[in-house]
Each structure stands twice: as structure tokens, then as C-alpha cells.
C-alpha positions as CSV (number, residue, x, y, z in Angstrom):
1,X,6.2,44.6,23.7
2,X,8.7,42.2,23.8
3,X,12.0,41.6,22.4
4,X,10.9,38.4,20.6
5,X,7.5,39.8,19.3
6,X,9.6,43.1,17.7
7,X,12.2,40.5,16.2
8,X,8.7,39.0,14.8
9,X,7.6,42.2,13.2
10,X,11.2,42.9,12.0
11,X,11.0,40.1,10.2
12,X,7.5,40.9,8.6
13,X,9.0,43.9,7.7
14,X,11.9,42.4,6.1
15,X,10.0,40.6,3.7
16,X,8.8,37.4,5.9
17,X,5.7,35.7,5.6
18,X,4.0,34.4,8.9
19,X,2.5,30.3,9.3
20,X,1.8,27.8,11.7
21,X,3.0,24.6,10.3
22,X,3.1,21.2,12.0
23,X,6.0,19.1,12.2
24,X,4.7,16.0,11.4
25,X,7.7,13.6,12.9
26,X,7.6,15.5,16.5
27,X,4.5,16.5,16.1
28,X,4.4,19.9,17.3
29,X,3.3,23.4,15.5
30,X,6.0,25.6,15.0
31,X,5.7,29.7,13.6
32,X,7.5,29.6,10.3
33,X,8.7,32.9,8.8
34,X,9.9,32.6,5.2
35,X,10.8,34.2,2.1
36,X,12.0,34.0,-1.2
37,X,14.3,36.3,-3.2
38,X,16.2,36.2,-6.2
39,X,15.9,31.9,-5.9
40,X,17.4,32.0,-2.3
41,X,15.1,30.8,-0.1
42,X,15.4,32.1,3.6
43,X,13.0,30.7,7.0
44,X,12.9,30.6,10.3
45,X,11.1,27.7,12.0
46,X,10.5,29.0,16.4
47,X,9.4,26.1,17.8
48,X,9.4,28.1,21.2
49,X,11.8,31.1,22.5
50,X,14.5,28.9,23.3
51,X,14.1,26.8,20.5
52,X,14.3,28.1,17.0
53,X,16.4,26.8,13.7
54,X,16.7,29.0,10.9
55,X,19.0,28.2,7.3
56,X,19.8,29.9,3.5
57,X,18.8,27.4,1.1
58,X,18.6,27.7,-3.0
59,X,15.0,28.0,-3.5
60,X,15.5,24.9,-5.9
61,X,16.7,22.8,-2.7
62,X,13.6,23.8,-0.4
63,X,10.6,22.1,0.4
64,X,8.0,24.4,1.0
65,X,5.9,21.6,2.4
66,X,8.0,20.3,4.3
67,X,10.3,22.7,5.8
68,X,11.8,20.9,9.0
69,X,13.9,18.8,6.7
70,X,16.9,20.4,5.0
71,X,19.7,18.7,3.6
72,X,22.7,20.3,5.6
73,X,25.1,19.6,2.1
74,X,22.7,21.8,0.5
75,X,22.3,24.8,3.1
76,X,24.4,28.0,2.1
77,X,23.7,28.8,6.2
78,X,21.9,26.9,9.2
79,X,21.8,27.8,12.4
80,X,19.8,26.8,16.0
81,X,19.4,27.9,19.4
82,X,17.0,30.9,20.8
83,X,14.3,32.8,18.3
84,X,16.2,35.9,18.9
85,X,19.9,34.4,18.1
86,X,19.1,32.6,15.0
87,X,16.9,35.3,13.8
88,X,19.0,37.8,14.1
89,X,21.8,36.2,12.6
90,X,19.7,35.5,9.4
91,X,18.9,39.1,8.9
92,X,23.0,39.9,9.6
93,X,23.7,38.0,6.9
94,X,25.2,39.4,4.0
95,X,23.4,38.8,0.3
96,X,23.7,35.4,-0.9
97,X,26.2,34.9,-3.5
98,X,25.8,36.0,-6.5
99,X,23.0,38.3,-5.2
100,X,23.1,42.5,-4.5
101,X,21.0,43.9,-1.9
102,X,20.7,46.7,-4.3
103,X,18.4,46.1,-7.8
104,X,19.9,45.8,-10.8
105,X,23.4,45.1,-9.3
């Protein structure tokens, strides 16, 4: 298996969901892994292995429907690169403020 189809299942087992969704301006499908907790909205949109961008958003300030447009000014975090960078810095990431990994915190 490879490095970017365990980082794939990592994510799954963090809490991800898996789509296809198209980007309608470059017209291309992209795998979009995404999920929602406590109103913080986190996704990962891999385009390809070497091309991935993944951001923090409020869940307020995200489009589900159209994910490829974020408004940087509202991002808590955005990054792009490779699948595996960008991935792996999401799941680094501390809790979003005002957020405890832990329930009831």
C-alpha cells in the first residue's frame, strides 16, 4: 500500500468523509475529504499527489457545494502543495480555538 493511500485511510479514520467533486472553473474532479466538528469545518481537496490544498474554516464560512472557493480572510488555516504535506499538516493541527479534543472540555 502506499504512503498516500494509508494517509487516505488515516483520514477516514479520523473522521473524514470520501467524494469526487468537480471543479467547475478548471474543470477537473478532485477527491475531497471533509468533516465537521464542533462548527469547524475541516477538507482536503487532492487534485493529484502533487497537488492538494487543504484549510480550517468555521462551518458558517464554508460552502459545502462549492468547496474550491474559500475566502482566505476567513480561513483559521490553509495550506497547498503535495496530498501527503497538506494532509498531514491538517491532522497536526492543534483543536480550533475554543475547541477540546477531549468531550465536555
Amino acid at each position: 500500500m502506499s504512503s498516500v493511500e494509508e494517509c487516505m485511510k488515516l483520514l477516514l479514520r479520523s473522521g473524514f468523509q470520501r467524494t469526487v467533486v468537480r471543479d467547475r472553473f478548471t474543470c477537473v474532479n478532485a477527491v475531497m475529504f471533509r468533516r465537521v466538528w464542533r462548527g469547524t469545518n475541516e477538507t482536503v481537496l487532492a487534485y493529484s499527489e502533487s497537488e492538494a490544498l487543504a484549510y480550517r474554516v468555521a462551518e458558517a464560512d464554508a460552502d459545502p457545494t462549492d468547496p474550491f472557493v474559500v475566502d482566505p480572510d476567513l480561513t483559521m488555516w490553509q495550506c497547498g502543495g503535495e496530498f501527503l504535506d497538506v494532509a498531514g499538516q491538517l491532522l497536526e493541527l492543534p483543536a480550533a480555538p475554543g475547541h477540546s479534543t477531549f468531550e465536555g472540555k
